[in-house]
C-alpha positions as CSV (number, residue, x, y, z in Angstrom):
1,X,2.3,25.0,195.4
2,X,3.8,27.4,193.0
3,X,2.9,30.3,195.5
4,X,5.2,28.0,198.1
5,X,7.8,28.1,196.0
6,X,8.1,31.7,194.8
7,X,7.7,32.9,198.8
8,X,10.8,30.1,199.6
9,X,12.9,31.4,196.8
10,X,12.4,35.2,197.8
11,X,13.1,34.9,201.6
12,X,16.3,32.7,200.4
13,X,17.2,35.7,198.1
14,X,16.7,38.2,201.1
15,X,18.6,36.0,203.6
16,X,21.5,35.6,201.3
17,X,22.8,38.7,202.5
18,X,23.5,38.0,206.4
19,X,26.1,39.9,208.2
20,X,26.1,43.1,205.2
21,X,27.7,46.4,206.6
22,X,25.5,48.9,204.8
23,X,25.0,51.3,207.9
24,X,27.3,52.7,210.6
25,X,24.4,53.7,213.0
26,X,25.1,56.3,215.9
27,X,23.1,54.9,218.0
28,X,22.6,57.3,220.4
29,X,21.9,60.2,217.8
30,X,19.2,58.2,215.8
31,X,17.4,57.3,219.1
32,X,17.0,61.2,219.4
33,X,15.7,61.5,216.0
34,X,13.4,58.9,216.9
35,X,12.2,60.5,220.0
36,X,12.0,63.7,218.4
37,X,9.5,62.5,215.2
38,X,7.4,60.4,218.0
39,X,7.6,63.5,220.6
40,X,6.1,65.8,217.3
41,X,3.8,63.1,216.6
42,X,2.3,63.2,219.9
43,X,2.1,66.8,220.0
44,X,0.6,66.5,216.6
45,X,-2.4,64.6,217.9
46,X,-3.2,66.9,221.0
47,X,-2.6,70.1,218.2
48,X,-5.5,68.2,216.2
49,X,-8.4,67.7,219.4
50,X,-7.7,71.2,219.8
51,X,-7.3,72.9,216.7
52,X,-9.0,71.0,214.0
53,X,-13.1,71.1,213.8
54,X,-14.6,68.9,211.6
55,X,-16.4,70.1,208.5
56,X,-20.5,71.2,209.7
57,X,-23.6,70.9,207.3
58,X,-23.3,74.2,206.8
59,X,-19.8,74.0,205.3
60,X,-20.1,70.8,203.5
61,X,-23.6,72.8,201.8
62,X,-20.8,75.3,200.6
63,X,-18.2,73.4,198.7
64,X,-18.8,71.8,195.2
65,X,-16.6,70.0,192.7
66,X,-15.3,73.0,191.2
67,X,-13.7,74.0,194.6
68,X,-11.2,71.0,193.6
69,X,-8.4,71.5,190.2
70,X,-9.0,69.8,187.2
71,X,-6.0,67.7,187.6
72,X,-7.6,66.1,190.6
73,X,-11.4,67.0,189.9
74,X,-11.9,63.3,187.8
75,X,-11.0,61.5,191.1
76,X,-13.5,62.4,193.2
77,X,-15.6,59.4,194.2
78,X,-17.2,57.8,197.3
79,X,-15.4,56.2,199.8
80,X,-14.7,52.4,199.2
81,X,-13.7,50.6,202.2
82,X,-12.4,47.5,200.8
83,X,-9.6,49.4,198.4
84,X,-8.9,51.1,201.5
85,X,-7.4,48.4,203.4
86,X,-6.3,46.8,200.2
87,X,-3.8,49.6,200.6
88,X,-3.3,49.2,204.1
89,X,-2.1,45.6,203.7
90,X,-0.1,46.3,201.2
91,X,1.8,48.4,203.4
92,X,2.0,45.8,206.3
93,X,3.4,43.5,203.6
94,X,6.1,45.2,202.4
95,X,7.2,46.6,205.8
96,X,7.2,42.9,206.9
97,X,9.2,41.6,204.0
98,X,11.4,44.5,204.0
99,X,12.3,43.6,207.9
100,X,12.5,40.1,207.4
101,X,15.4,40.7,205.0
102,X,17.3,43.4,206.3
103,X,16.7,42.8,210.1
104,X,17.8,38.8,210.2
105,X,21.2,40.6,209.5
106,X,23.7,39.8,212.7
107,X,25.8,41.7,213.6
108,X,23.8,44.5,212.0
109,X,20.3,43.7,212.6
110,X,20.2,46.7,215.4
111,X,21.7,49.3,213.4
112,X,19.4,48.6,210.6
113,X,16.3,48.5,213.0
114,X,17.4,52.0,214.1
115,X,17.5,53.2,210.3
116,X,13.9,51.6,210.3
117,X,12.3,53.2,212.5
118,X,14.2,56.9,212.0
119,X,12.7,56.5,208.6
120,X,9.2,55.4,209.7
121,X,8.8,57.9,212.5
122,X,10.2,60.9,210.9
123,X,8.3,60.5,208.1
124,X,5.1,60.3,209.5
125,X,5.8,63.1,211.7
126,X,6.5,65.0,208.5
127,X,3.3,64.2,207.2
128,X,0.9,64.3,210.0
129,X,1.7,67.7,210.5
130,X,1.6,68.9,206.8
131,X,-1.6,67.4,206.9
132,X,-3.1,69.3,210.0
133,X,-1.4,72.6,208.5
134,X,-3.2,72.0,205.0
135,X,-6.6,70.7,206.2
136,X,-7.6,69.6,202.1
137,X,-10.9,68.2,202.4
138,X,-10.6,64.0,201.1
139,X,-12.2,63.4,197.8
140,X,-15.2,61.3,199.3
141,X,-16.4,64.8,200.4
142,X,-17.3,65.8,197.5
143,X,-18.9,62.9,196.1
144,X,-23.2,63.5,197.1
145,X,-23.7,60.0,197.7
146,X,-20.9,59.8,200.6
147,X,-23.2,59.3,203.8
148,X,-22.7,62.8,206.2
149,X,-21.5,60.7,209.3
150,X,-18.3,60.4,206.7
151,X,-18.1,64.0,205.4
152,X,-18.1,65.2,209.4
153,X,-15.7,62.8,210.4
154,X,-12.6,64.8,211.4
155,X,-10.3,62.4,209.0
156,X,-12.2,63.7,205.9
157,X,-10.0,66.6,206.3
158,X,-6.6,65.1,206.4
159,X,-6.4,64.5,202.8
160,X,-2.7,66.0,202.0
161,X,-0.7,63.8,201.5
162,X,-1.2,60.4,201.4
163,X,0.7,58.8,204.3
164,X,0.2,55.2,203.2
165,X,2.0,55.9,200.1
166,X,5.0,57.6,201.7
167,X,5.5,55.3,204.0
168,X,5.5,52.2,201.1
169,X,7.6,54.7,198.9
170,X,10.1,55.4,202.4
171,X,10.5,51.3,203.1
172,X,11.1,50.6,199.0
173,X,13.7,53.1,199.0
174,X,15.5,52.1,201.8
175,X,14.8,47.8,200.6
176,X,17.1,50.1,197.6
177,X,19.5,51.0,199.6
178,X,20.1,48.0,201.4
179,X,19.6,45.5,198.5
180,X,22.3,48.1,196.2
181,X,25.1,47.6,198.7
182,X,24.0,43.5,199.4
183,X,22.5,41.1,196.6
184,X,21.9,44.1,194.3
185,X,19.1,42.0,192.8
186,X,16.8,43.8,190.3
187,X,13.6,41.6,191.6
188,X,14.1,42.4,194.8
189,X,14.6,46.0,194.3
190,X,11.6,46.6,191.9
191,X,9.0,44.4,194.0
192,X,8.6,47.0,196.9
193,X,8.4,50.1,194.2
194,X,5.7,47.9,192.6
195,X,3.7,47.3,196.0
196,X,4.5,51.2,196.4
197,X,2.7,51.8,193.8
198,X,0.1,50.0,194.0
199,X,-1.1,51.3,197.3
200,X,-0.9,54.8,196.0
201,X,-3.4,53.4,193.1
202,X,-5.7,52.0,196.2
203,X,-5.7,55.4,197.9
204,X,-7.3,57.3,194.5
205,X,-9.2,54.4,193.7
206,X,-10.7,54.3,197.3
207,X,-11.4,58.1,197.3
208,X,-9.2,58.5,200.1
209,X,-6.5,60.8,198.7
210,X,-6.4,62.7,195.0
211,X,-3.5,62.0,192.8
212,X,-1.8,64.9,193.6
213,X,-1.7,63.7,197.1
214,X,-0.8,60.5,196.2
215,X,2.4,61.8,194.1
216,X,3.7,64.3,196.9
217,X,3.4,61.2,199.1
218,X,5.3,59.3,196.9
219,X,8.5,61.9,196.7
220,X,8.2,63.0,200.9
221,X,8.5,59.7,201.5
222,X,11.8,58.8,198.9
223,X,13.6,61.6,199.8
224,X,12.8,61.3,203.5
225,X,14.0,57.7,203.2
226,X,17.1,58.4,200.9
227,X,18.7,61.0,203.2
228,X,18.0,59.0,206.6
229,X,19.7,56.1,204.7
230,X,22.6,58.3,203.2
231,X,23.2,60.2,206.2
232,X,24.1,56.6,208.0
233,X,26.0,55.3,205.0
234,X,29.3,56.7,206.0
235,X,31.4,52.7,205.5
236,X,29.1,50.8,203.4
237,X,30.6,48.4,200.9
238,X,28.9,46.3,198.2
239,X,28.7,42.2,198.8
240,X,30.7,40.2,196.9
């Protein structure tokens, strides 16, 4: 019951806020963007069948721990599959939240939908593609007790940077945004920054990124956030 009541108070909190002018969108020139991240996304997974081998007995026989810095070197583990989507959900809840409470936002739910998704698509595109230029082995690799049908799995290579974390970094900074110019509620500002967080934790902890992944991730995905958002803020005044 007390669960009920904290998720009621919350979506009344986000939904306080209807009809808040925080982005003139134009329209027409964030559509491009959009097509442009998913167009280099696309062309991002055709580069990948065709460039990107994965790893052969012969190569994982070659690498050791030492091949890894000693700022990253403590978090190699095996693979744990439950932290994984641990993370994952996180993610899926803090996108939905984030939507519910800046998309039920008429007049401006379309505008805001269109800062959405230039954020989420550009951002990815941004990191798929450092990722196939970096090729860092994952940190399960380098944990002996990781089964081989892992370690040759061509995602063991995509290990820089951790998209899960700037994507929950890029949807907390633009629930910022948003919530600074509308209810400008602490709680509601610090709650996606603390599910951010936590995912990044998952990734290390589930020997899916190192922590130097993890902390990129975190800063691509603010400052890829905080410019799409800015860029759009050109009339935005704070609620009352």
């Amino acid at each position: 019951m007390k669960n009920k009541i904290i998720i009621v108070v919350l979506i009344l909190l986000g939904l306080n806020h209807l009809s808040a002018n925080v982005f003139t969108v134009n329209q027409e020139k964030a559509f491009l963007n959009i097509m442009l991240g998913t167009t280099l996304d696309l062309a991002n997974n055709m580069y990948n069948k065709k460039n990107v081998d994965t790893l052969t007995e012969i190569e994982l026989s070659t690498i050791s721990r030492n091949d890894v810095s000693f700022l990253d070197r403590w978090a190699i583990r095996g693979y744990e599959k439950d932290i994984d989507d641990a993370g994952s959900y996180l993610v899926l809840i803090s996108l939905g939240a984030t939507s519910l409470f800046s998309l039920w936002d008429d007049p401006y739910t379309w505008d805001n939908i269109m800062v959405m998704g230039e954020i989420l698509v550009v951002q990815t595109a941004i990191n798929q593609w450092t990722k196939s230029l970096t090729l860092r082995n994952r940190p399960y690799v380098y944990d002996e007790g990781t089964d081989l049908e892992l370690k040759t799995d061509k995602d063991s290579r995509f290990s820089f940077y951790s998209r899960h974390t700037s994507t929950a970094f890029a949807i907390a900074v633009y629930n910022h945004y948003y919530q600074h110019y509308t209810t400008n509620s602490w709680l509601m500002i610090a709650l996606p920054y603390g599910t951010a967080t936590l995912v990044g934790v998952s990734r290390i902890l589930s020997g899916s990124h190192f922590p130097t992944d993890v902390l990129v991730g975190a800063l691509a995905g603010s400052v890829s956030s905080y410019l799409i958002c800015k860029s759009h803020n050109s009339r935005a005044t704070r609620a009352v």
